[in-house]
C-alpha positions in Angstrom: -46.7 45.6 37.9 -50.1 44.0 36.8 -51.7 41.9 39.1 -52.8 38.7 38.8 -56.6 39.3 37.9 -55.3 41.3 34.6 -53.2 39.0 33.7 -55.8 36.7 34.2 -58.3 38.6 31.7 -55.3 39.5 29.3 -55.2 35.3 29.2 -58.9 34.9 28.0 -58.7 32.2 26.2 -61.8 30.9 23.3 -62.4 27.1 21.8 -64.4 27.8 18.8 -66.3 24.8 16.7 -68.2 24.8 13.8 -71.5 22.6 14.5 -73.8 21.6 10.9 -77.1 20.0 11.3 -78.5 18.7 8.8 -82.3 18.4 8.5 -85.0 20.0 11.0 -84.2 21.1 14.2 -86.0 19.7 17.5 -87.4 22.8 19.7 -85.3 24.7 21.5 -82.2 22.8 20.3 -80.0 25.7 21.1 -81.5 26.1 24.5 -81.0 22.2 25.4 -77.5 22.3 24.2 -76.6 25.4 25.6 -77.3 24.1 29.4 -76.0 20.3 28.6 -72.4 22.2 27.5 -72.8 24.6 30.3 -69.5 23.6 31.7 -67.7 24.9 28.8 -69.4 28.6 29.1 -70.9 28.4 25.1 -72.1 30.8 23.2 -73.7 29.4 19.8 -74.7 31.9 17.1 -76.8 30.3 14.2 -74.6 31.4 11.2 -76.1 30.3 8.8 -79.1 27.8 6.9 -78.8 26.2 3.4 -81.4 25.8 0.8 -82.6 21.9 0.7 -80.0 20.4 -1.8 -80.0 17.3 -3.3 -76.3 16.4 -1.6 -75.4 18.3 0.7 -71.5 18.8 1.3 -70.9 17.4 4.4 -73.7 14.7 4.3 -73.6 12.9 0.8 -75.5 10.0 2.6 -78.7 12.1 3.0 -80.8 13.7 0.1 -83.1 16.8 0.1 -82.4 17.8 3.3 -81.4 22.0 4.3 -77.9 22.5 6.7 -78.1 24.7 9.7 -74.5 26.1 10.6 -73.6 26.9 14.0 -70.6 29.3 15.5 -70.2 27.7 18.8 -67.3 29.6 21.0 -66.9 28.0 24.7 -64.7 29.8 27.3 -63.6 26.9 29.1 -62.1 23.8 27.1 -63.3 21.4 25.6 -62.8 18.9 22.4 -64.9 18.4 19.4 -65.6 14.7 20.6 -66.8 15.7 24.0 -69.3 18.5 22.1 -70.4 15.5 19.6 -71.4 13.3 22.7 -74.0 16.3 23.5 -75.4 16.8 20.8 -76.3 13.4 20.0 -78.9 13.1 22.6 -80.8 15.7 20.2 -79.6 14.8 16.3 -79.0 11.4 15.3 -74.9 11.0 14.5 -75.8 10.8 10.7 -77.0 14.3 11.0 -74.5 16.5 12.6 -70.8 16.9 12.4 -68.8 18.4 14.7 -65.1 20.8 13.6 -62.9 22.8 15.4 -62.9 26.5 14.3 -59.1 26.3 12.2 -59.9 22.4 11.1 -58.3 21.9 7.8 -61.4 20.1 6.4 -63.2 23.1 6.5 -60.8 25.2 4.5 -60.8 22.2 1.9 -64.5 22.6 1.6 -64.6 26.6 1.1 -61.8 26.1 -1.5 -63.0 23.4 -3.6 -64.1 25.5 -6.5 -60.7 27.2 -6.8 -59.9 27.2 -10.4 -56.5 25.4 -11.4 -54.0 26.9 -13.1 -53.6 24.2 -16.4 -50.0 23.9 -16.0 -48.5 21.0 -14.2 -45.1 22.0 -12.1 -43.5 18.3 -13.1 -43.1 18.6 -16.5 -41.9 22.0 -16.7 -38.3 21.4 -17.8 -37.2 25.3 -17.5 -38.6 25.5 -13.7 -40.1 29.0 -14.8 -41.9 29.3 -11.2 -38.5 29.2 -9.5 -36.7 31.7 -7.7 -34.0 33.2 -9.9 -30.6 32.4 -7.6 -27.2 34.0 -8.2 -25.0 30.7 -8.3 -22.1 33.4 -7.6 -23.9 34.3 -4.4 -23.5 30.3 -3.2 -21.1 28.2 -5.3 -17.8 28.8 -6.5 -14.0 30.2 -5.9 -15.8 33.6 -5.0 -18.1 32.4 -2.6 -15.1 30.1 -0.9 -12.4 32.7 -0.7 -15.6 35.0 0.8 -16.5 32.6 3.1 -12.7 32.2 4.6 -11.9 35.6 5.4 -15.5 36.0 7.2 -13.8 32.9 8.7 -10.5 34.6 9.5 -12.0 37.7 10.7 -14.6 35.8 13.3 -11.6 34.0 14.6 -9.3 37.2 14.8 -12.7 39.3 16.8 -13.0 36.2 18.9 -9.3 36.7 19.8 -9.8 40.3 20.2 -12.6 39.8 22.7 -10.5 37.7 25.1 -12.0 34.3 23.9 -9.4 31.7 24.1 -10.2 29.4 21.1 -7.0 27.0 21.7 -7.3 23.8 23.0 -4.6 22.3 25.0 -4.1 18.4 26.1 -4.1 18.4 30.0 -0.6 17.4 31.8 -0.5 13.9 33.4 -1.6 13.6 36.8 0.9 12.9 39.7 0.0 11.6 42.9 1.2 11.8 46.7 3.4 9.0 45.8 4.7 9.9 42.5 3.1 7.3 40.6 1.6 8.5 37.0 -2.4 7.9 36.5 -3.3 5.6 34.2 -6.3 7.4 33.5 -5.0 10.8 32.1 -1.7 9.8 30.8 -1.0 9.9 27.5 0.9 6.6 27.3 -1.5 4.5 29.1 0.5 1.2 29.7 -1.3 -1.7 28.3 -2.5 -3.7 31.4 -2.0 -7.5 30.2 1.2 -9.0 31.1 4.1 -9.2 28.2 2.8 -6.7 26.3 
């Protein structure tokens, strides 16, 4: 049996984000943020540094300006928010944003220049990209008289296995003094007078 300390290290768990800067670093930005996340155990890896574009993706409200791309992987949690709160006190908020590693945003932005097919799905009358289907296989007298002796043969292997599939009404209730209750009875007597 493992102990608790391997199950502990089997358990590692990793928050990653995806950090971009854009425009010029201060000094030692990675330094500063490094000990103001400390908490969190980070590890930040520079991925990656644009050319200066005219527009770049994430920032169309800044011009001329190159994107630095961080990997940042913390060991103890923490939330995109919490990481944007520390990094403002080095970027202005105009010149950062702040993802979590799977954020769907980011696989919008690495599949934008996906090419489209031409064909639009609506007005194809013949459903060509469908799955064939045998209608035999799900509709039909087949399918019913099929589906009825499965039936049958569930009900008689139920019997066979000692599984009592009736359902019987219980008895009415007696008690000490023989008087019927009103509760399990079948013919409950209406309680109103002259009925």
């Amino acid at each position: 049996m493992k102990t608790f300390k391997e199950y502990l290290a089997e358990n590692k768990k990793s928050y990653p984000f995806r950090l971009k800067v854009a425009g010029d670093l201060p000094e030692n930005f990675i330094n500063e943020l490094k000990t103001c996340i400390g908490k969190a155990n980070p590890t930040i890896i520079e991925k990656s540094k644009t050319p200066i574009q005219s527009t770049p993706l994430d920032f169309p409200e800044l011009s001329n300006v190159e994107v630095h791309t961080f990997e940042v992987v913390c060991e103890y949690p923490i939330t995109a928010p919490e990481l944007a709160e520390h990094v403002k006190y080095y970027v202005p908020e105009s010149n950062f944003r702040v993802r979590n590693g799977g954020d769907a945003g980011e696989y919008e932005h690495n599949t934008i220049d996906m090419e489209p097919s031409g064909e639009s799905l609506l007005t194809d009358s013949q459903y060509k990209e469908a799955a064939k289907v045998k209608v035999k296989d799900y509709f039909g007298d087949d399918f019913n008289k099929g589906f009825l002796k499965d039936l049958s043969k569930a009900s008689k292997q139920r019997t066979k296995d000692g599984f009592n599939t009736e359902y019987k009404i219980a008895k009415s209730k007696t008690d000490k003094s023989g008087s019927v209750s009103p509760i399990s009875s079948v013919d409950n007597p209406d309680p109103r007078k002259g009925k």
